[in-house]
C-alpha positions as CSV (number, residue, x, y, z in Angstrom):
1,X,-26.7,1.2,-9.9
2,X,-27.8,4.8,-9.5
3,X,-25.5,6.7,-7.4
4,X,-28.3,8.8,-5.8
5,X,-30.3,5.8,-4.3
6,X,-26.8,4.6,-3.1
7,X,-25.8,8.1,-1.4
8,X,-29.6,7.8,0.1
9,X,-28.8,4.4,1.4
10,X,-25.8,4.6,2.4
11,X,-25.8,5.5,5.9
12,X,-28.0,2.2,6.5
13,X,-26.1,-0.2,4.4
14,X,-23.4,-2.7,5.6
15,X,-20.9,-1.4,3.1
16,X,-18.2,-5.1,3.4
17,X,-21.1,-7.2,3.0
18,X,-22.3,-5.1,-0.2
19,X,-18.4,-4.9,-1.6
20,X,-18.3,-9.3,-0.7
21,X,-21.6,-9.7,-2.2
22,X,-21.0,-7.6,-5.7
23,X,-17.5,-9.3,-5.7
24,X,-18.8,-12.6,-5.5
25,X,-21.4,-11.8,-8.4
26,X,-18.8,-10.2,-10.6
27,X,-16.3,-12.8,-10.2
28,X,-19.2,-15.1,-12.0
29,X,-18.6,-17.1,-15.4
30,X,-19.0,-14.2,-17.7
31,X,-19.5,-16.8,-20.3
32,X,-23.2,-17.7,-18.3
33,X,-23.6,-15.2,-16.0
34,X,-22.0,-11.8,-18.3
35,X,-25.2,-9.1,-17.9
36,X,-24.9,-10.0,-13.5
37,X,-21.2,-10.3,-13.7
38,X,-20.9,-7.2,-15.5
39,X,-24.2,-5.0,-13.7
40,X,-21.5,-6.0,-10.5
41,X,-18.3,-4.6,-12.0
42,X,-20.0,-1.3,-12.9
43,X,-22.2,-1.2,-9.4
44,X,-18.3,-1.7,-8.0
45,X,-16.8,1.2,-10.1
46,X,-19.5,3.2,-9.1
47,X,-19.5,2.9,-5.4
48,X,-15.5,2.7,-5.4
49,X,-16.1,6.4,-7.1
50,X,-18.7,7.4,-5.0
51,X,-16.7,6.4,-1.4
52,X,-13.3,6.0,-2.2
53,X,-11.7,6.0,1.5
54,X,-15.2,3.7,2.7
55,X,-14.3,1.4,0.0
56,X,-10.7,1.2,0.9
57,X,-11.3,0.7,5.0
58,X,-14.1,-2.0,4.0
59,X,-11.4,-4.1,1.9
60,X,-8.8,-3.8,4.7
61,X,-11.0,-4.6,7.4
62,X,-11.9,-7.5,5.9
63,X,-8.3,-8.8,5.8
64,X,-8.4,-8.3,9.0
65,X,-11.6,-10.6,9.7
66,X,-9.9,-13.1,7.2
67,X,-7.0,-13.4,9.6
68,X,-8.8,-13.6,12.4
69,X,-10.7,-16.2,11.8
70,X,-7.5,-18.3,10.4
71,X,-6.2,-18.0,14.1
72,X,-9.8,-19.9,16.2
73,X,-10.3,-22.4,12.9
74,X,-8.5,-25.5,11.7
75,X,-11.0,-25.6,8.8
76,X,-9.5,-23.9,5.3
77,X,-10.8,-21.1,4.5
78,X,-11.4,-19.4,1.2
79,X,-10.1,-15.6,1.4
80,X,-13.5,-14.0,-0.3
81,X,-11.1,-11.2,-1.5
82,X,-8.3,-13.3,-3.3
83,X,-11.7,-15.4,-4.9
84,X,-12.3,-11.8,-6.1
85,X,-8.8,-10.9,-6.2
86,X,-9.3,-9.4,-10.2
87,X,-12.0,-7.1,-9.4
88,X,-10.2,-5.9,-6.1
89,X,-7.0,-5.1,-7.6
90,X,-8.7,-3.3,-10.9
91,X,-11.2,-1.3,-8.1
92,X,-7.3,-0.2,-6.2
93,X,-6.2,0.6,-9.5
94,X,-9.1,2.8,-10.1
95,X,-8.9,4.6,-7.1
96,X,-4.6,5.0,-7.7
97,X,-5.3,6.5,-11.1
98,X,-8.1,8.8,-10.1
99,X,-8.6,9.2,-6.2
100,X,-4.6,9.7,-5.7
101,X,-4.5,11.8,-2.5
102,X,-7.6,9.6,-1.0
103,X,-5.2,6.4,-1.8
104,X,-2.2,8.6,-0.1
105,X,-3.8,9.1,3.3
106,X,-5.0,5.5,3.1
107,X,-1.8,3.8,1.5
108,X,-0.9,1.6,4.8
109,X,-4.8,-0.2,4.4
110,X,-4.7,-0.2,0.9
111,X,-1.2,-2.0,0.7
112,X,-2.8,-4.7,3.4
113,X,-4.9,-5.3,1.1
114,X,-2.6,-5.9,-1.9
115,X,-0.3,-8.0,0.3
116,X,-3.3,-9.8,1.0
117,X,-4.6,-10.6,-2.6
118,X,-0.9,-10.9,-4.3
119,X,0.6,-13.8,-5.1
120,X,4.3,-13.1,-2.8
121,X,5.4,-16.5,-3.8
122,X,6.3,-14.8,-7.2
123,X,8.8,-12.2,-5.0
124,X,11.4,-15.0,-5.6
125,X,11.7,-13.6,-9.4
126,X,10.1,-10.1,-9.7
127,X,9.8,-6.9,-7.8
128,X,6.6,-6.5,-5.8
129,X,6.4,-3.1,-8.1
130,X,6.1,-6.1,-11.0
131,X,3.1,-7.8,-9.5
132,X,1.0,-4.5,-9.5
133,X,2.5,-1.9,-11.1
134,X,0.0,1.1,-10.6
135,X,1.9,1.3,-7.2
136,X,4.9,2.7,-8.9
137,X,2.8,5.8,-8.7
138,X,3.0,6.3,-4.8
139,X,6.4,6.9,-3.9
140,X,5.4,6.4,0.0
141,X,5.8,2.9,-1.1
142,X,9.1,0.8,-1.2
143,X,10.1,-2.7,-2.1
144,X,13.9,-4.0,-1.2
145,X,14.2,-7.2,-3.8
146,X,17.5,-8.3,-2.1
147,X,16.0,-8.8,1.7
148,X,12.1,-8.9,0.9
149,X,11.1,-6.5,2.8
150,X,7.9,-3.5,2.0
151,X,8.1,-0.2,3.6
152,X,5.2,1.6,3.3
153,X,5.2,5.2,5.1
154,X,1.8,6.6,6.3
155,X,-0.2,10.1,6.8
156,X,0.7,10.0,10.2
157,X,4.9,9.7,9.6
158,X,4.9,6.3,11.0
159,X,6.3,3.3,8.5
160,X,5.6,0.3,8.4
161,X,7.9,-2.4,7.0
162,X,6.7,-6.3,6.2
163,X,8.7,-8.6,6.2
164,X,7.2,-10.6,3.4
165,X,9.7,-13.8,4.0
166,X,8.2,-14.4,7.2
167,X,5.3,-12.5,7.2
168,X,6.0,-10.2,10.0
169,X,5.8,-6.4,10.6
170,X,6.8,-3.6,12.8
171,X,5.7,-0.1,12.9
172,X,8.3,3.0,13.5
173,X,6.9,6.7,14.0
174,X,9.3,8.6,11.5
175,X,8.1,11.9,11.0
176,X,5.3,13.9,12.2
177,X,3.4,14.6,9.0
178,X,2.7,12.3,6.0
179,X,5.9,10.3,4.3
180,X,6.3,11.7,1.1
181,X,8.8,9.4,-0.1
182,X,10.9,6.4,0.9
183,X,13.6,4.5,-0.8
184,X,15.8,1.3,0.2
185,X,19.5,1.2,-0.7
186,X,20.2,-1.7,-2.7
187,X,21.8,-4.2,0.1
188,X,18.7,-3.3,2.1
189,X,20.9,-2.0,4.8
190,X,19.5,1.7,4.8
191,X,16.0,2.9,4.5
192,X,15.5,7.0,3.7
193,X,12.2,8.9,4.7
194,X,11.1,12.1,3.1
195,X,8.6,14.4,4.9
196,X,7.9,17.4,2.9
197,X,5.6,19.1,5.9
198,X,8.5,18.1,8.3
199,X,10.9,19.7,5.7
200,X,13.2,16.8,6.9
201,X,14.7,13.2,5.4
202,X,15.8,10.6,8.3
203,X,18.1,7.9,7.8
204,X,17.4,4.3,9.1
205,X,19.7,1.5,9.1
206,X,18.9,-2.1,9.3
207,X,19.7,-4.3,12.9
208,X,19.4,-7.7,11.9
209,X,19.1,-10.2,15.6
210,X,21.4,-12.4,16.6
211,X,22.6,-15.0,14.4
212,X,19.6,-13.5,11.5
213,X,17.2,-15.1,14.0
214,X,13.7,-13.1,15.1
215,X,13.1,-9.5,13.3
216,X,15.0,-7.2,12.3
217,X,14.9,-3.4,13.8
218,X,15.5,0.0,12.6
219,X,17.5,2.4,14.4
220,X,18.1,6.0,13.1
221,X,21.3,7.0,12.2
222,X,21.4,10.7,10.5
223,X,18.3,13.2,10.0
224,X,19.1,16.1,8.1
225,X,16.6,19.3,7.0
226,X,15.2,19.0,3.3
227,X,13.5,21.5,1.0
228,X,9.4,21.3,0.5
229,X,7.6,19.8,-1.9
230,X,5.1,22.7,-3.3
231,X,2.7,20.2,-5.1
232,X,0.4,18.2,-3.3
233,X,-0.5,15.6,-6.1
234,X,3.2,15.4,-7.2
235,X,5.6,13.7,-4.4
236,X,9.2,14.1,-4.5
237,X,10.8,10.8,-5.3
238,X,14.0,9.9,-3.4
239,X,16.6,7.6,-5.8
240,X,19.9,5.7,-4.2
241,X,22.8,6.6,-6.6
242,X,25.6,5.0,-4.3
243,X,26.1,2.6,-1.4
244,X,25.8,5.4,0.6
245,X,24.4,8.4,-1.4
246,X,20.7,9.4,-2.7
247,X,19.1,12.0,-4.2
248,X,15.8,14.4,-3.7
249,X,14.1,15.0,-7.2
250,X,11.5,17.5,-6.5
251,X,8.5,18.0,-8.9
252,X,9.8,21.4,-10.1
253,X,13.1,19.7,-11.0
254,X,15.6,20.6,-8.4
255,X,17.8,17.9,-7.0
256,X,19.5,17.5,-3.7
257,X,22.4,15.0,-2.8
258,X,22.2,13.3,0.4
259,X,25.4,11.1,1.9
260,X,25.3,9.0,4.5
């Protein structure tokens, strides 16, 4: 695909219904169909390059049309993303490894997306770091193995946590500026928030509902100023050491202790 006919286009093309129709074609039998299947992966590459945050809204709105249409049909249907599901999650790495702060300010989407393609059934033995581990890159991303639950924290401050057991979320407005970093404690029973713009870390703790029936809610218990993270491609990464302690490791190598 020449990128210049493509930036020409562009503007007049139905970008989901080019992503569905490439995916469909790469995901061919490579073993019959290998110059198509592999004129798709590159065209994908290419445009995932080209557009990184177009690509990125495209895949998540389709999720969204995919579950849509599960709640006004009783006939299966086939997710075209998870029949693609290899392509989407190489393109996602792609854009991890070399569109990093285009992933950042898109990371909520982009984890919709992975949620939607994963196989969750395999959270009863690994971390959901395990099942794709480029996301071990974005620290703005957090995975609790001992309650199920994935935090992701957004450009905006606001977090949203999925309850993979159940398949439910909720959405808390943390900070004001984009979540640097966010960590669980090991029970599950605390969940930190770094902001570097907000030069802050909060402190949520886990409500469960009466009798561990309905959803769970976060309530803050303790925010606290915190020192900025200078580098914009290298996020501070917040590590529990204790039941009730943590630490800040900036990018330059300071440290701060945090107790609860």
């Amino acid at each position: 695909m020449k990128l210049l006919g493509f930036a020409l286009w562009q503007p007049h093309l139905d970008l989901s219904k080019l992503l569905l129709g490439l995916l469909e074609l790469a995901a061919l039998d490579e073993t019959k169909n290998t110059e198509i299947a592999l004129i798709a992966k590159n065209s994908l590459s290419l445009i995932a390059s080209f557009c990184p945050k177009a690509v990125i809204i495209a895949l998540s709105k389709e999720v969204i049309r995919y579950n849509s249409s599960l709640q006004t049909t009783q006939i299966p249907l086939v997710s075209p993303l998870i029949a693609s599901k290899t392509d989407v999650l190489r393109i996602i790495e792609q854009l991890i490894e070399n569109h990093y702060v285009d992933v950042v300010e898109l990371v909520i989407p982009v984890c919709d997306v992975l949620i939607h393609c994963l196989d969750l059934q395999l959270l009863k033995h690994q971390n959901f770091h395990d099942l794709f581990p480029p996301i071990s890159k974005l620290y703005m991303i957090a995975f609790c193995p001992a309650t199920k639950k994935l935090a992701i924290g957004g450009n905006n401050g606001a977090i949203v946590i999925h309850e993979l057991k159940n398949m439910k979320s909720q959405t808390i407005q943390a900070h004001n500026n984009l979540i640097s970093s966010i960590a669980f404690s090991s029970d599950g029973k605390f969940l930190a928030v770094y902001a570097s713009k907000d030069a802050k870390i909060t402190i949520w703790q886990t409500h469960q509902s009466f009798l561990g029936m309905g959803q769970s809610q976060m309530k803050l218990i303790k925010s606290m100023a915190a020192p900025i993270e200078i580098s914009e491609t290298v996020h501070a990464r917040l590590v529990w050491i204790g039941a009730k302690m943590l630490k800040l490791l900036l990018s330059n190598g300071t440290e701060s202790i945090i107790q609860i």
